[in-house]
N, C-alpha and C positions, 0 to 999 in steps of 0.2 A: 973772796970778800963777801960780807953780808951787807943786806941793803935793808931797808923798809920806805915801806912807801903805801903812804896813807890816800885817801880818796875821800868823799861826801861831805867835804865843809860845804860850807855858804850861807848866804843869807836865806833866813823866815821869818815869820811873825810871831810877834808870842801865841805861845799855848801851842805852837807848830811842834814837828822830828823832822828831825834827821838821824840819817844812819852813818857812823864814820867805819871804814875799814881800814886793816895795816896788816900787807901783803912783807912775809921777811921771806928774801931768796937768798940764797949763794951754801956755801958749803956748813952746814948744817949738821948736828948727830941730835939737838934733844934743846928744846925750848922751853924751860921750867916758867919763872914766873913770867907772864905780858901783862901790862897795862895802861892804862890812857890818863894822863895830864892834861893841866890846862897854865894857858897864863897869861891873864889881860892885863892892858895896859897897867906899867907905874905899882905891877903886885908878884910877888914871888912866883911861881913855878908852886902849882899844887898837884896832888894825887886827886884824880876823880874816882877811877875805879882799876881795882886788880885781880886778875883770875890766874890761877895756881895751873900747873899742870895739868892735874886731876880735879881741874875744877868749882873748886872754892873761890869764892869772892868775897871782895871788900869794898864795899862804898863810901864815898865823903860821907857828911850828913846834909851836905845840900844834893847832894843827887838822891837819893835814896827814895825809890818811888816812883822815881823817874826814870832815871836811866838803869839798861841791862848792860851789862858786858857779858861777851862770851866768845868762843873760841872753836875753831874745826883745826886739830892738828894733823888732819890729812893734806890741809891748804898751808899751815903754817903760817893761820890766819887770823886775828882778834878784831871784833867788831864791837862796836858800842851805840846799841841805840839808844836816841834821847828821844824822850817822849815830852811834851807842857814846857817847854822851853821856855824861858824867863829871858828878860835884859840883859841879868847877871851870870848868865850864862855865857855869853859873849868873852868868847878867848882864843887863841890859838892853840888848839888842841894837839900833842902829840900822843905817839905809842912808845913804848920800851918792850925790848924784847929783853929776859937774862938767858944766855946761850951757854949751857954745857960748854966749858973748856974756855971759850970764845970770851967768854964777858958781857958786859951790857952794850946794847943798841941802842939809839933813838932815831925815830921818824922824825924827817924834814919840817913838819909842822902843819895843819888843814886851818884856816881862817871858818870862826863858825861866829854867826853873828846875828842874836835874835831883835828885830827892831822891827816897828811898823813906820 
């Protein structure tokens, strides 16, 4: 079985970071694209950010600037730091992994919530 499992939601204040990571275990050969969602209240499921294998990425155009996304495929690991964090940033963020053979994954979901 493959799993992921996200960590570093919570609440900060604006203009705050956070770091999110998405840990994928189980039987594994080769994790091509990962990337992190979001999806607040009463609004579809969006792409925040995505990095390729070999490491290309793509960002909204509301994060851009802001957040990194990146990746160690020695951990099988993708992490997304948010830097200036806004209101509208507030979502529940997930990860996707796409797995070689396997197919697509998603993380359980991190609660990230910028409010003073």
């Amino acid at each position: 079985q493959v799993q992921l499992v996200e960590s570093g939601g919570g609440l900060v204040q604006p203009g705050g970071s956070l770091r999110l990571s998405c840990a994928v275990s189980g039987n594994i050969f080769r994790i091509n694209d990962m990337g992190w969602y979001r999806q607040a209240p009463g609004k579809p499921r969006e792409l925040v950010a995505l990095i390729t294998n070999g490491g290309s990425t793509n960002y909204a155009d509301s994060v851009k600037g802001r957040f990194t996304i990146s990746r160690d495929n020695t951990k099988n690991t993708v992490y997304l730091q948010m830097n200036s964090l806004k209101p509208e940033d507030t979502a529940v963020y997930s990860c996707r992994a796409d797995i070689s053979i396997r197919g697509t994954y998603w993380g359980q979901g991190t609660q990230v919530t910028v409010s003073s």
